[in-house]
C-alpha positions as CSV (number, residue, x, y, z in Angstrom):
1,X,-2.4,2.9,-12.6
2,X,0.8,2.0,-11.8
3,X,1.8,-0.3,-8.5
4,X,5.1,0.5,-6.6
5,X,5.5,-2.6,-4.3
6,X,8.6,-3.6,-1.3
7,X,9.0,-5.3,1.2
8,X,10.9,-6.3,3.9
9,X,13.1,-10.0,4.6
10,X,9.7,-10.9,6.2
11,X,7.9,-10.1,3.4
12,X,9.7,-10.8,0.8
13,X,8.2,-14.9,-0.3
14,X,4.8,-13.2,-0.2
15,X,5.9,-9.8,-2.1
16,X,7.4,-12.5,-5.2
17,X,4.0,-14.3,-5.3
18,X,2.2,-10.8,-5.5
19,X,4.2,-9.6,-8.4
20,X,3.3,-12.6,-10.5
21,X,0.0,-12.0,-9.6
22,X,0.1,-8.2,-10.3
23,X,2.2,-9.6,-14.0
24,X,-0.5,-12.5,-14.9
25,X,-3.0,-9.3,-14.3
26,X,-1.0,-7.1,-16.7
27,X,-0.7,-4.5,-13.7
28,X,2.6,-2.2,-14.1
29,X,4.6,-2.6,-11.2
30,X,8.1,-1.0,-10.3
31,X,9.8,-3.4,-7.3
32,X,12.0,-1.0,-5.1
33,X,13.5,-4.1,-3.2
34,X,14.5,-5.8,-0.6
35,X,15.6,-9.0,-3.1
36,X,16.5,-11.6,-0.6
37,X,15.6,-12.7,2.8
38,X,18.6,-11.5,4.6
39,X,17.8,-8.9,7.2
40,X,16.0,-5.4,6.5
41,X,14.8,-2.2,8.2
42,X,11.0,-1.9,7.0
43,X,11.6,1.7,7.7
44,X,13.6,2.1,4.1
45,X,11.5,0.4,2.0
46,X,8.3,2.0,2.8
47,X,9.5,5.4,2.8
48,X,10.6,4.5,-0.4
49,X,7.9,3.6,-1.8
50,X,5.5,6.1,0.0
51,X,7.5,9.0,-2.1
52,X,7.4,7.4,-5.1
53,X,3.6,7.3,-4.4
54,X,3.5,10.8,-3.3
55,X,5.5,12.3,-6.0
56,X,3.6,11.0,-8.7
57,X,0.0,10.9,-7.1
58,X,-1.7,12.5,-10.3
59,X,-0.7,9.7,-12.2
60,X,-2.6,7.2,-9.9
61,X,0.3,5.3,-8.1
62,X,-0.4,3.3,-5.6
63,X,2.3,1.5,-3.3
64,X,2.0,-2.1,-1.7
65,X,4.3,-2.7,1.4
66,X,4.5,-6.1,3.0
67,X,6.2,-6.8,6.1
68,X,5.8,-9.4,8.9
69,X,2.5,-7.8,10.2
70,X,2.0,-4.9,7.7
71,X,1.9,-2.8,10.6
72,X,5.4,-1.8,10.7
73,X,5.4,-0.8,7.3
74,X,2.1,1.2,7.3
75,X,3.1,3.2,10.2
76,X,6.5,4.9,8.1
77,X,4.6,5.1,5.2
78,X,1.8,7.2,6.5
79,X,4.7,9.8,7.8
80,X,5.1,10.6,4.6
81,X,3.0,13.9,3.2
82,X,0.1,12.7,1.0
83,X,0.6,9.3,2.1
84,X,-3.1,7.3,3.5
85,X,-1.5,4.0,4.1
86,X,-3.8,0.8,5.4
87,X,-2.5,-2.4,6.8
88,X,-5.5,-4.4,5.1
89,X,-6.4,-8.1,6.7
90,X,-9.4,-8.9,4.7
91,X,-11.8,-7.8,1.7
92,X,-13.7,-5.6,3.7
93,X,-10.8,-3.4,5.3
94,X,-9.3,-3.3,2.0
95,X,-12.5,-1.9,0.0
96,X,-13.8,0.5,3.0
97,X,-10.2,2.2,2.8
98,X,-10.4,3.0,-0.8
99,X,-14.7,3.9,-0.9
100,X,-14.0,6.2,2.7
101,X,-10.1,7.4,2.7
102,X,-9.4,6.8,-1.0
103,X,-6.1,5.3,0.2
104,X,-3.0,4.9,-1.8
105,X,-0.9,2.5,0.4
106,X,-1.9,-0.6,0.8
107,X,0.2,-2.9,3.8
108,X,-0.1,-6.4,4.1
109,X,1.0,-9.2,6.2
110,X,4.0,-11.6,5.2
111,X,4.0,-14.2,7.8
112,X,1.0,-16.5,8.4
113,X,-1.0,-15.0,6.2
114,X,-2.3,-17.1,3.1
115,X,-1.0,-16.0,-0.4
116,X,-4.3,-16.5,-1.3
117,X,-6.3,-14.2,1.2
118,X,-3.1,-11.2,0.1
119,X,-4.0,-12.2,-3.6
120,X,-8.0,-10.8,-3.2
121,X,-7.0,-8.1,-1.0
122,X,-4.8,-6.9,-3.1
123,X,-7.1,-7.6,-6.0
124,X,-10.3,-5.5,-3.9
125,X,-8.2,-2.9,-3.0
126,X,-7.6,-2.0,-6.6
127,X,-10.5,-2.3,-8.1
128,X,-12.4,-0.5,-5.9
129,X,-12.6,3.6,-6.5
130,X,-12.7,6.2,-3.8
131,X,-16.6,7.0,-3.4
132,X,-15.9,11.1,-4.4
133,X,-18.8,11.5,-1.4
134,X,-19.3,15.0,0.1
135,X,-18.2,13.7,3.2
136,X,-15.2,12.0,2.5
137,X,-13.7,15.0,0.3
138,X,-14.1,16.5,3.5
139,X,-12.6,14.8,5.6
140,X,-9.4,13.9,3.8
141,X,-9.5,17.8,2.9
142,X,-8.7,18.4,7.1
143,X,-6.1,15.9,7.0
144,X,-4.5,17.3,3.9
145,X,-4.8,20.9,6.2
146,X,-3.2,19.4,9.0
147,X,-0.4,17.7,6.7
148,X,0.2,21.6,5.3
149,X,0.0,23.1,9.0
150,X,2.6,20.7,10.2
């Protein structure tokens, strides 16, 4: 697995804490920015990052986008084709997505959100494999159709 993370200028102190978390866990990661805290559009990191992630799905890339609310972020990466992004706010959201949707963009909150409460998120969310159930192959099968259609 490898981890593709950005963020945002709102982000950005809580993306630096996740990538030493993500190094201390000896978890590839590829940073595609923003570096500072000067003002960003969210827009162009998570698009970024949700191609990368689409491109190179077979080999199990995964994105992490975090930006003031992780909404923002998880709303222009799920434009992208192949892209099931979820804005994640606890353990449970995190490990549903992955067991039900098999998601492979995870979005998280910068701002009043605990490094420490981002750190097991993060943590659940990958760890935690996509179920392979009947029902969910399904389903992610019609949105796959619809992505195809469009």
């Amino acid at each position: 697995m490898k981890v593709i993370i950005a963020s945002d200028h709102a982000g950005y102190k809580q993306k630096e804490r996740l990538k030493k978390y993500l190094e201390r866990r000896k978890i590839e990661y590829e940073d595609l920015g923003t570096d500072s805290l000067e003002s960003v559009d969210y827009p162009d990191y998570a698009i970024k990052v949700a191609k990368k992630v689409a491109k190179n799905r077979k080999e199990d890339y995964r994105g992490i986008l975090v930006c003031g609310t992780g909404t923002g972020m998880t709303i222009a990466a799920n434009k992208v084709k192949g892209i099931r992004a979820v804005a994640a706010y606890d353990s449970y959201s995190a490990r549903m997505s992955r067991i039900d949707n098999n998601t492979n963009v995870l979005g998280l909150r910068g701002r009043f959100f605990p490094y420490e409460k981002a750190k097991k998120i993060v943590s659940v969310w990958l760890n935690t494999p996509f179920s392979e159930k009947k029902r969910h192959r399904k389903r992610l099968k019609k949105i796959s159709d619809y992505e195809e259609d469009r």
